[in-house]
Backbone bond lengths (Angstrom), bond angles and torsions (degrees), N, CA, C in turn:
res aa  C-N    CA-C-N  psi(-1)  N-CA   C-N-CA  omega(-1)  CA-C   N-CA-C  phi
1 X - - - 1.466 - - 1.525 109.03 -
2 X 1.269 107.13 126.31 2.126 103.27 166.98 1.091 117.97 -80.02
3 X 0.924 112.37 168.87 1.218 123.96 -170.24 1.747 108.81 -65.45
4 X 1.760 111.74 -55.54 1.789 112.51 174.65 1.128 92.22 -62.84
5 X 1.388 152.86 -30.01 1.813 116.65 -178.96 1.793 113.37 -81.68
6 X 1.096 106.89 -27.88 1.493 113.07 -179.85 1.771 97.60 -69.87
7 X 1.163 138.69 -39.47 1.713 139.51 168.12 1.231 91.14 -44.22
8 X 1.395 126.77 -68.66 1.347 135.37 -88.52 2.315 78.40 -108.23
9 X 1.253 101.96 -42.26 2.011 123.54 156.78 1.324 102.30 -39.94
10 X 1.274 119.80 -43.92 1.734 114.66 -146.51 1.351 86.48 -107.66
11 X 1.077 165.20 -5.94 1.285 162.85 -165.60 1.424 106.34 -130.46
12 X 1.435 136.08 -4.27 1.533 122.76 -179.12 1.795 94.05 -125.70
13 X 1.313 119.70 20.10 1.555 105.59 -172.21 1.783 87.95 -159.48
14 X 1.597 100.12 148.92 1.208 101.63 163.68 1.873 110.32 81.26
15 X 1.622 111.00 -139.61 1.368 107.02 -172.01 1.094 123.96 -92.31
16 X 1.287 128.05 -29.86 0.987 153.25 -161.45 2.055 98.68 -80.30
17 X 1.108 97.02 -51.56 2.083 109.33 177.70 1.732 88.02 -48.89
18 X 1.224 124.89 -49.99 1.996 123.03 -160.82 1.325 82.44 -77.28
19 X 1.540 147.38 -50.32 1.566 119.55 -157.91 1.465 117.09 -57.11
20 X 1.097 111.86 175.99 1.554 130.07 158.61 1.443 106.81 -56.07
21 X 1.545 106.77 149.45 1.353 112.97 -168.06 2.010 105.51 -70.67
22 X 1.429 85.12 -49.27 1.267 93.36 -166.99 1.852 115.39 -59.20
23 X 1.612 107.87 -21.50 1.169 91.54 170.93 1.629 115.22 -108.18
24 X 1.128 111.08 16.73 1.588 110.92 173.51 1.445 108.46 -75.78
25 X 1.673 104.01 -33.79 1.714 111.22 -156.81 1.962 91.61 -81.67
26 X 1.429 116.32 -43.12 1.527 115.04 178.42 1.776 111.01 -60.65
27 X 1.421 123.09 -24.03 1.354 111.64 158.82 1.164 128.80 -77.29
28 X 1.420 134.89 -27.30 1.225 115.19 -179.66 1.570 107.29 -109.76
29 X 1.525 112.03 15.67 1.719 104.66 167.08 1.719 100.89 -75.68
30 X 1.191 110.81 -19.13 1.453 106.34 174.83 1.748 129.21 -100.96
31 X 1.644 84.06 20.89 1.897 101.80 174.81 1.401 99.31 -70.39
32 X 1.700 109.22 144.18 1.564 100.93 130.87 1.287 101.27 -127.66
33 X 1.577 118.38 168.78 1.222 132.36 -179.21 1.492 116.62 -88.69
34 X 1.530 121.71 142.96 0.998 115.08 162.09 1.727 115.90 -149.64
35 X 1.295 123.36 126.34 1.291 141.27 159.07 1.712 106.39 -32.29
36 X 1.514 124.09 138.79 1.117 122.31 169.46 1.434 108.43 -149.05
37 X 1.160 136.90 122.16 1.494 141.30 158.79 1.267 124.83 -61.50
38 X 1.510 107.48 146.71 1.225 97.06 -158.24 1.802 104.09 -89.99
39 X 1.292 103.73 170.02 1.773 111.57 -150.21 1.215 114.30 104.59
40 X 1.588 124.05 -50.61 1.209 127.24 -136.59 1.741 96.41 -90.16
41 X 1.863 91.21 132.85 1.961 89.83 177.09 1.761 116.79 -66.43
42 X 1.422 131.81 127.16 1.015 121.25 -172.26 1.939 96.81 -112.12
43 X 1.359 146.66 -22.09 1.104 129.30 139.17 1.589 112.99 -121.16
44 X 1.312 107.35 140.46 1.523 110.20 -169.69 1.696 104.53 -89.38
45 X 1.281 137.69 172.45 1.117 142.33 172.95 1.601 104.62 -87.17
46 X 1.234 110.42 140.78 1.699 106.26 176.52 1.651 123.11 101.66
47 X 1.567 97.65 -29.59 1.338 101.16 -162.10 1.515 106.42 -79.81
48 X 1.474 111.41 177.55 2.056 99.38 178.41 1.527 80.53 -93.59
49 X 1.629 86.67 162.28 1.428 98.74 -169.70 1.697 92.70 -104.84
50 X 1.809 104.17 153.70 1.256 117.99 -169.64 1.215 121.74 -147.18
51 X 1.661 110.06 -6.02 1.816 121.37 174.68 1.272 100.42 -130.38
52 X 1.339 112.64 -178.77 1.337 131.24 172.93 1.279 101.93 -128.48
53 X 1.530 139.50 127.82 0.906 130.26 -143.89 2.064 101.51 -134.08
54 X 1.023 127.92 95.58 1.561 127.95 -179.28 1.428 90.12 -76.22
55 X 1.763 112.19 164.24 1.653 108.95 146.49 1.687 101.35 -119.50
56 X 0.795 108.42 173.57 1.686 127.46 -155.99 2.056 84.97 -133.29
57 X 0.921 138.70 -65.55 1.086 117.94 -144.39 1.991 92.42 -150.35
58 X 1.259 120.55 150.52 1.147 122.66 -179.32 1.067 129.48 78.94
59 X 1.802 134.31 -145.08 1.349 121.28 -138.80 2.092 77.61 -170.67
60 X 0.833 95.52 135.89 1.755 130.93 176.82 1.122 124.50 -122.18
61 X 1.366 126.81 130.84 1.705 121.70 175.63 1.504 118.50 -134.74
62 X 1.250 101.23 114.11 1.711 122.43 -168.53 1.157 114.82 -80.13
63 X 1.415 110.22 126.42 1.834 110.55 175.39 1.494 97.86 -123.93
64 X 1.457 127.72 139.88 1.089 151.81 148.62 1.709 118.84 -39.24
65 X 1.237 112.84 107.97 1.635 90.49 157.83 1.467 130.58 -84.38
66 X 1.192 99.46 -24.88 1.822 124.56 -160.98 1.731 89.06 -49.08
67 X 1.198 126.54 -19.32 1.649 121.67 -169.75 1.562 103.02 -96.20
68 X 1.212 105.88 -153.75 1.908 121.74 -153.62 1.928 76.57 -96.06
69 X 1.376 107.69 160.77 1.299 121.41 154.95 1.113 147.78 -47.92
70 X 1.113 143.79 97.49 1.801 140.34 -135.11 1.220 103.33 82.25
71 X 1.385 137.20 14.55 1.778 115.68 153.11 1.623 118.27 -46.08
72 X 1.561 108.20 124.04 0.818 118.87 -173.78 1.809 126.64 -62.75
73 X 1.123 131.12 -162.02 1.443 121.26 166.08 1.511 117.81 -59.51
74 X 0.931 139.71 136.03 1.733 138.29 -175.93 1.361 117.75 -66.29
75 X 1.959 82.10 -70.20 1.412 119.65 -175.57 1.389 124.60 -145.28
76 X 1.441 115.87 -173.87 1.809 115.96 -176.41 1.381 92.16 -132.55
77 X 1.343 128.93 144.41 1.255 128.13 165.11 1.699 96.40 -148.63
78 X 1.829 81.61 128.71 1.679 97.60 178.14 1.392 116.29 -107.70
79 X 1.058 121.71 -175.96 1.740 119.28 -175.87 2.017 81.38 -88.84
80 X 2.098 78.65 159.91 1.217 126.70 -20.53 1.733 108.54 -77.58
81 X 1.284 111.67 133.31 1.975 121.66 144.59 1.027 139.45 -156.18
82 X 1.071 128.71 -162.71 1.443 107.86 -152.05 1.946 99.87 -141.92
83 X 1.202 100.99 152.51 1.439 96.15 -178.70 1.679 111.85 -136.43
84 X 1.424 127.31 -177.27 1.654 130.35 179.91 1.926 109.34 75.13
85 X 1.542 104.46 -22.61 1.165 102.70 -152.10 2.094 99.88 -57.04
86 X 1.510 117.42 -44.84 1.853 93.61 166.66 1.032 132.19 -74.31
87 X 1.096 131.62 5.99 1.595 138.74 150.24 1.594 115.83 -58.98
88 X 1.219 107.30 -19.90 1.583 109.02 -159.01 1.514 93.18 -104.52
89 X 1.233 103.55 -47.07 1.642 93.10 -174.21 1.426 112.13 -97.53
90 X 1.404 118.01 0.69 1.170 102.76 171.09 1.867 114.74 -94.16
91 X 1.414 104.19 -5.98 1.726 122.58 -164.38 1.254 91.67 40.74
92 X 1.440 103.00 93.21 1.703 108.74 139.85 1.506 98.76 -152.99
93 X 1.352 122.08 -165.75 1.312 139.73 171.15 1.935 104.54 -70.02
94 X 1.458 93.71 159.40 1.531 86.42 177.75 1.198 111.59 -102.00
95 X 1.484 112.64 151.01 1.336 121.61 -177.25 1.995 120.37 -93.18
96 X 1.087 99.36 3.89 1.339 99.74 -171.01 1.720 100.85 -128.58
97 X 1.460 110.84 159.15 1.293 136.44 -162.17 1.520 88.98 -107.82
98 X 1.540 126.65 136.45 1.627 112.80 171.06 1.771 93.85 -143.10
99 X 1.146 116.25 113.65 1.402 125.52 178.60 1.642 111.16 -128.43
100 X 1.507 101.44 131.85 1.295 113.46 163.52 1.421 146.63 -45.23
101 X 1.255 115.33 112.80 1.706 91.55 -179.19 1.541 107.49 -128.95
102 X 1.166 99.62 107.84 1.549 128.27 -158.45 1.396 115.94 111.20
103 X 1.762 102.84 -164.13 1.419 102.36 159.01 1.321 99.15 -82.74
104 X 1.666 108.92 161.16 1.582 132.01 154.29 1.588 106.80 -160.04
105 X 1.194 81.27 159.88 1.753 114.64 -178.69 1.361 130.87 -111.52
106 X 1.410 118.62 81.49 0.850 124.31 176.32 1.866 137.66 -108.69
107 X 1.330 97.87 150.65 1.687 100.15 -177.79 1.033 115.30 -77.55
108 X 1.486 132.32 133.96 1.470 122.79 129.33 1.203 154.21 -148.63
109 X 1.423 112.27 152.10 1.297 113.20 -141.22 1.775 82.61 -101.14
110 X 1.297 115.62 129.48 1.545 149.24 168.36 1.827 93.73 -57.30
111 X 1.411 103.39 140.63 1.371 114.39 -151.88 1.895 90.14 -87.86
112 X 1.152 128.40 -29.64 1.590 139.58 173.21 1.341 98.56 -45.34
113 X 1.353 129.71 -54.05 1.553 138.24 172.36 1.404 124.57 -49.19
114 X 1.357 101.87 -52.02 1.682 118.59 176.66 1.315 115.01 -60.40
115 X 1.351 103.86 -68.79 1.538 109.82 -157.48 1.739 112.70 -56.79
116 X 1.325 114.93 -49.94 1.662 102.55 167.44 1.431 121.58 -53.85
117 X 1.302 125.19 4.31 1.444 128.84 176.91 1.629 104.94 -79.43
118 X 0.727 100.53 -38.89 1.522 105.99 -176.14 1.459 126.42 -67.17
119 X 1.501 115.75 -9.86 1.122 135.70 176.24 1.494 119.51 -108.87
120 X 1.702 99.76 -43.29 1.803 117.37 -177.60 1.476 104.64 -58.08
121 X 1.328 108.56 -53.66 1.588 127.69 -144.30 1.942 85.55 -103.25
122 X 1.861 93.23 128.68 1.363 105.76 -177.07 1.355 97.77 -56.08
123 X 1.469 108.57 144.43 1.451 105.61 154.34 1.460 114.31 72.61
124 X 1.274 120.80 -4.12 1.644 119.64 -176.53 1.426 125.66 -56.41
125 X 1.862 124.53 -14.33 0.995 109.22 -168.24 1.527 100.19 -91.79
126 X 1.318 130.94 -0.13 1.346 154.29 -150.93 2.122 82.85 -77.35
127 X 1.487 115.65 -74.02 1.161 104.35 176.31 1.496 132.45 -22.78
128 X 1.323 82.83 -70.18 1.773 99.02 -166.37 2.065 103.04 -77.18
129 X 1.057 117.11 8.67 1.530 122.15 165.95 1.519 104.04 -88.45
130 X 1.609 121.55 -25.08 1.396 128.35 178.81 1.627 103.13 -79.32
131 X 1.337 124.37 -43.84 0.693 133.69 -173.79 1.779 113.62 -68.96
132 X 0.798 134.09 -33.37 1.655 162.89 165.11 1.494 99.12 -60.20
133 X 1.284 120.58 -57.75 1.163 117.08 -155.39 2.188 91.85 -92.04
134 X 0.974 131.92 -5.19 1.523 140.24 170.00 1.147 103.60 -74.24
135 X 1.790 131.07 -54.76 1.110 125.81 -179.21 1.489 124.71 -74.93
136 X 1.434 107.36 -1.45 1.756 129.95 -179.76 2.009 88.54 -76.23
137 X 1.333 95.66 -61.15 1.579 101.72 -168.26 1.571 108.18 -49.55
138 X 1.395 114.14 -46.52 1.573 116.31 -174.86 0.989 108.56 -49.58
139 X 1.821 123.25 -71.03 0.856 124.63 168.23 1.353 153.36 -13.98
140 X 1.724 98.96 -57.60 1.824 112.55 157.31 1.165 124.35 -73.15
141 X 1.649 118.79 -4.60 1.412 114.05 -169.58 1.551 95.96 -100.12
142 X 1.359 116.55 -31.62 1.729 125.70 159.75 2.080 120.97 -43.24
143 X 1.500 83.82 -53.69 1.245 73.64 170.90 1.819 118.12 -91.74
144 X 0.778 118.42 -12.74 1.700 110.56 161.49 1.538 118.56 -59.53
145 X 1.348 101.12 -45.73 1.249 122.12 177.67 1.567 113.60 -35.59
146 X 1.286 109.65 -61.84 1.610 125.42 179.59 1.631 123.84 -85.77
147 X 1.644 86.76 14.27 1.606 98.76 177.68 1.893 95.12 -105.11
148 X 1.101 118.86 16.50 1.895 118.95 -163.38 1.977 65.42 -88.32
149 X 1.926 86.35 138.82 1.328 98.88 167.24 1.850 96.73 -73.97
150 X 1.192 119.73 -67.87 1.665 131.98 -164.33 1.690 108.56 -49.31
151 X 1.465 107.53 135.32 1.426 114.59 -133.14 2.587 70.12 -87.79
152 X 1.228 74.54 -35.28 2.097 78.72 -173.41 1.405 105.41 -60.32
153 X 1.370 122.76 -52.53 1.455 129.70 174.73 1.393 96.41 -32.39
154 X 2.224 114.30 -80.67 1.351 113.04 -153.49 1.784 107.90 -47.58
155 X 1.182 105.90 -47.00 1.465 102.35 -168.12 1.888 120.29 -59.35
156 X 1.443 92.96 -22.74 1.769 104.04 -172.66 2.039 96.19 -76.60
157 X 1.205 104.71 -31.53 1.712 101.45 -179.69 1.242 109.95 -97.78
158 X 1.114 125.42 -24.04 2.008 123.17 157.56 1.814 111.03 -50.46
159 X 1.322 109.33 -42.84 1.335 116.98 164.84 1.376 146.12 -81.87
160 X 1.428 104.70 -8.66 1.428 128.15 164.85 1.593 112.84 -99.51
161 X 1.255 139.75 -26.21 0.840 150.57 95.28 1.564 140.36 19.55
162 X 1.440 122.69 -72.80 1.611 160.68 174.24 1.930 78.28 -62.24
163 X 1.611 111.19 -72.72 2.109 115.64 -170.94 1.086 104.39 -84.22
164 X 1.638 124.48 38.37 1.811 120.21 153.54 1.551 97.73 62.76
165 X 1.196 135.28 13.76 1.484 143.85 162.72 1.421 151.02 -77.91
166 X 1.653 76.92 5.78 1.829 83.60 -165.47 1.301 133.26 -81.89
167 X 1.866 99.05 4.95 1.658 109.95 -173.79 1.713 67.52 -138.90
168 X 1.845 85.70 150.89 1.372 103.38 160.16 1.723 119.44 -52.56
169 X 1.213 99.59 165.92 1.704 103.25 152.94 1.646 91.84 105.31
170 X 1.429 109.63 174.71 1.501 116.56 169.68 1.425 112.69 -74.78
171 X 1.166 110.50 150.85 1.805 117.59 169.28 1.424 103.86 -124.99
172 X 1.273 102.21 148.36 1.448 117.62 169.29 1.511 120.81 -72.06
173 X 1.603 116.62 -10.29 1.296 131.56 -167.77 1.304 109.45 -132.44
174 X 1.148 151.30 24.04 1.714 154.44 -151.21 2.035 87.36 -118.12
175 X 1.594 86.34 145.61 1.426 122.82 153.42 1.176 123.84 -122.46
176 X 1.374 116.83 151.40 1.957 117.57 163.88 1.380 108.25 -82.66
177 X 1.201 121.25 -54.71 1.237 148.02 -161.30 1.878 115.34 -80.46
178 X 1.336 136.90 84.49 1.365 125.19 -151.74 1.965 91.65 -111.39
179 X 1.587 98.75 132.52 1.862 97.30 173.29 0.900 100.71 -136.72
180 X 2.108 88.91 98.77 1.623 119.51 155.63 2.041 85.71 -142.65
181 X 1.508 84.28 163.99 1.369 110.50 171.87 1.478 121.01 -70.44
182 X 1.504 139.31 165.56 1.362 128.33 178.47 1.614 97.69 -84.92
183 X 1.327 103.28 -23.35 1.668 80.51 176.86 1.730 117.08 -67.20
184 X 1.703 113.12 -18.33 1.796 108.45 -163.64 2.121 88.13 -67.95
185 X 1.421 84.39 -34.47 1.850 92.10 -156.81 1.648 102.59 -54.90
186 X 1.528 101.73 -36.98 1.576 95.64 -173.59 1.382 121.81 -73.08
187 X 1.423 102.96 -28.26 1.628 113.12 172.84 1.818 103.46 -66.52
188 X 0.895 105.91 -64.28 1.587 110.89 166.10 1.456 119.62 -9.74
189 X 1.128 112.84 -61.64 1.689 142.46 -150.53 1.469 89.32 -93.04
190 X 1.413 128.08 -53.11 1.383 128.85 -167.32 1.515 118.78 94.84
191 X 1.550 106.65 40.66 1.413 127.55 -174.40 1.788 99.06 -136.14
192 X 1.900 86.11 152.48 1.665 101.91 -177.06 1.920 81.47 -67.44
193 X 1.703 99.51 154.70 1.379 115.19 141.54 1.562 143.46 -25.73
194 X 1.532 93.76 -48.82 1.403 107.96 175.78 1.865 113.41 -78.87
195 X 1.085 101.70 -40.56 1.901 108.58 152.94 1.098 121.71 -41.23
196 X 0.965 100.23 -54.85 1.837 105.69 -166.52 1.348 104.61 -66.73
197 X 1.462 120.75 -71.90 1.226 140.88 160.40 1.679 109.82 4.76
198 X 1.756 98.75 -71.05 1.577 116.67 -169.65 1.801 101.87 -75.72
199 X 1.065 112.76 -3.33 1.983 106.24 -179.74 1.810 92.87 -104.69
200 X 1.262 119.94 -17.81 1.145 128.53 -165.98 1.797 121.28 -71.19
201 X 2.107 83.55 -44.51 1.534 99.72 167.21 1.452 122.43 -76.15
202 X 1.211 103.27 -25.47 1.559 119.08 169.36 1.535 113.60 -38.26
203 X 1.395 99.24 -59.57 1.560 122.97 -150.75 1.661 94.32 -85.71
204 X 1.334 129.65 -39.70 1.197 139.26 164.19 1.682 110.28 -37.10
205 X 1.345 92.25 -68.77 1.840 114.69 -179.38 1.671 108.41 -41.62
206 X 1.605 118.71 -55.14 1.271 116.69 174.04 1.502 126.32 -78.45
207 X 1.567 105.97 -7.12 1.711 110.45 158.77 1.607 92.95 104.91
208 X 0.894 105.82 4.93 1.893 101.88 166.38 1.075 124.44 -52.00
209 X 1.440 106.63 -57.50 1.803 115.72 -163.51 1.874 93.40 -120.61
210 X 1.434 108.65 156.73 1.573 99.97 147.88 1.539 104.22 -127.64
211 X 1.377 106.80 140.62 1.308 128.88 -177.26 1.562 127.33 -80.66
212 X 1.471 115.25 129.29 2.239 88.45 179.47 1.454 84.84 -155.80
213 X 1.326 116.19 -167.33 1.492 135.08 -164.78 1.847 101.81 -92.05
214 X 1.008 95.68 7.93 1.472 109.16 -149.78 1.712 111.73 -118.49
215 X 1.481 96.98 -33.55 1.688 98.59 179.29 1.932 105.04 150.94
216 X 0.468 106.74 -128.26 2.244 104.06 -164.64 2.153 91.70 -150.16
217 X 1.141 112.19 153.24 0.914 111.06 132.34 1.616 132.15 -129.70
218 X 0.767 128.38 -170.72 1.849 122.05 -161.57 1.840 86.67 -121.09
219 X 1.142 127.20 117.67 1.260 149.23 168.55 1.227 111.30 -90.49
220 X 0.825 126.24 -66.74 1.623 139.86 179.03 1.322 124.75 -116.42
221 X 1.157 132.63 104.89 1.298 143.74 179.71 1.295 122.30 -71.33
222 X 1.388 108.05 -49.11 1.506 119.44 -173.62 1.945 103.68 -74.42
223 X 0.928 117.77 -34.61 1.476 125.11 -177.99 1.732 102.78 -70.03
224 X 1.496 103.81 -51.59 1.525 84.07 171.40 1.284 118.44 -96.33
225 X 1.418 129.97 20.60 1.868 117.96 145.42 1.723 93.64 -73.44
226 X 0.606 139.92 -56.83 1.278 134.48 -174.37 1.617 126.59 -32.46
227 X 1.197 106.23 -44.53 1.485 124.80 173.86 1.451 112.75 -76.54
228 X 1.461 101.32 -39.40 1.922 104.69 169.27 1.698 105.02 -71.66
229 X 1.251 114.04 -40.11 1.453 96.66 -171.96 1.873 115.82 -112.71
230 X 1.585 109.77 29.29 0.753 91.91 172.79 2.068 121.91 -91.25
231 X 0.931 119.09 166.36 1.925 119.27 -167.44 1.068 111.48 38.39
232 X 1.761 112.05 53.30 1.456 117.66 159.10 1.641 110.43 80.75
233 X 1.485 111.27 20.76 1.801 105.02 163.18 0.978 104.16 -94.97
């Protein structure tokens, strides 16, 4: 990927497409690009934060520190989105783990660049308050999520959810295709392995999900909102 098509991603999809022109074009004149393999940690938990980090292409997996040790995977976030951004404005250390799974391509714009934007550029904090207030929504929809009494429900909205799916409609951030293991999903969901596993073949069997050594894909969307929200999950 170059660098003008990886801009060119981050500016027609997602948050950056709703800003103001004038301050979309002052954030990513201060992108650089960088290639990342997958495995590799691209923000660690703890550390002070110092970029602003878009993705351009691929699939990310977020772990929480704020919890007990061994918190499992959170979430999945695919292009285009963006990450570091409450670390930056809130100045503290970051609280989240963000690792690759695969290749991806991501921008970033060095926090020296950013932060006078918010002052220069009319109206700039207006973005990143949208942006603040998106990760408010995830958040509550995470924890509702793991409030579904039905052990099939929680797992069908951990996974709709995981592919930017969990409300109807188009997303700017959705996958079909999700690469984590059934064990991340079951930890996820808040189910033994062997649970998950057995709601997993289920969901396979009726053509929901397809299953491989490799990761899930999401077949049917509408069948599993259904299972998350059916008797009030």
């Amino acid at each position: 990927m170059e660098r003008e098509e990886a801009l060119a991603v981050l500016a027609s999809r997602g948050w950056l497409a709703e800003s103001p022109a004038g301050f979309r074009d002052q954030v990513l004149a201060g992108a650089r690009l960088r290639r990342v393999q997958g495995g590799t940690t691209i923000t660690l938990g703890g550390e002070e934060a110092d970029d602003f980090v878009g993705l351009a292409q691929g699939t990310i997996a977020v772990t929480s520190i704020l919890g007990r040790a061994g918190t499992p995977v959170t979430h999945l976030v695919h292009a285009v989105s963006w990450l570091g951004y409450g670390s930056l404005l809130l100045d503290r250390p970051r609280v989240v783990t963000a690792e690759a799974r695969g290749e991806v391509w991501i921008a970033v714009v060095p926090k020296g660049r950013l932060l006078p934007l918010l002052d220069e550029v009319p109206q700039g904090w207006r973005p990143f308050m949208r942006l603040l207030a998106e990760y408010g929504d995830t958040s509550a929809t995470i924890a509702a999520d793991l409030l579904i009494p039905s052990s099939e429900g929680r797992l069908a909205a951990t996974i709709l959810r995981f592919a930017g799916q969990r409300r109807a409609g188009p997303a700017p951030a959705a996958a079909d295709r999700l690469p984590v293991t059934q064990a991340e999903l079951a930890a996820a969901a808040n189910l033994s392995r062997n649970a998950a596993g057995r709601i997993l073949r289920r969901m396979a069997a009726a053509g929901l999900v397809a299953l491989d050594y490799r990761g899930l894909e999401v077949r049917n969307a509408v069948g599993l909102r259904g299972l998350a929200d059916r008797d009030g999950g």
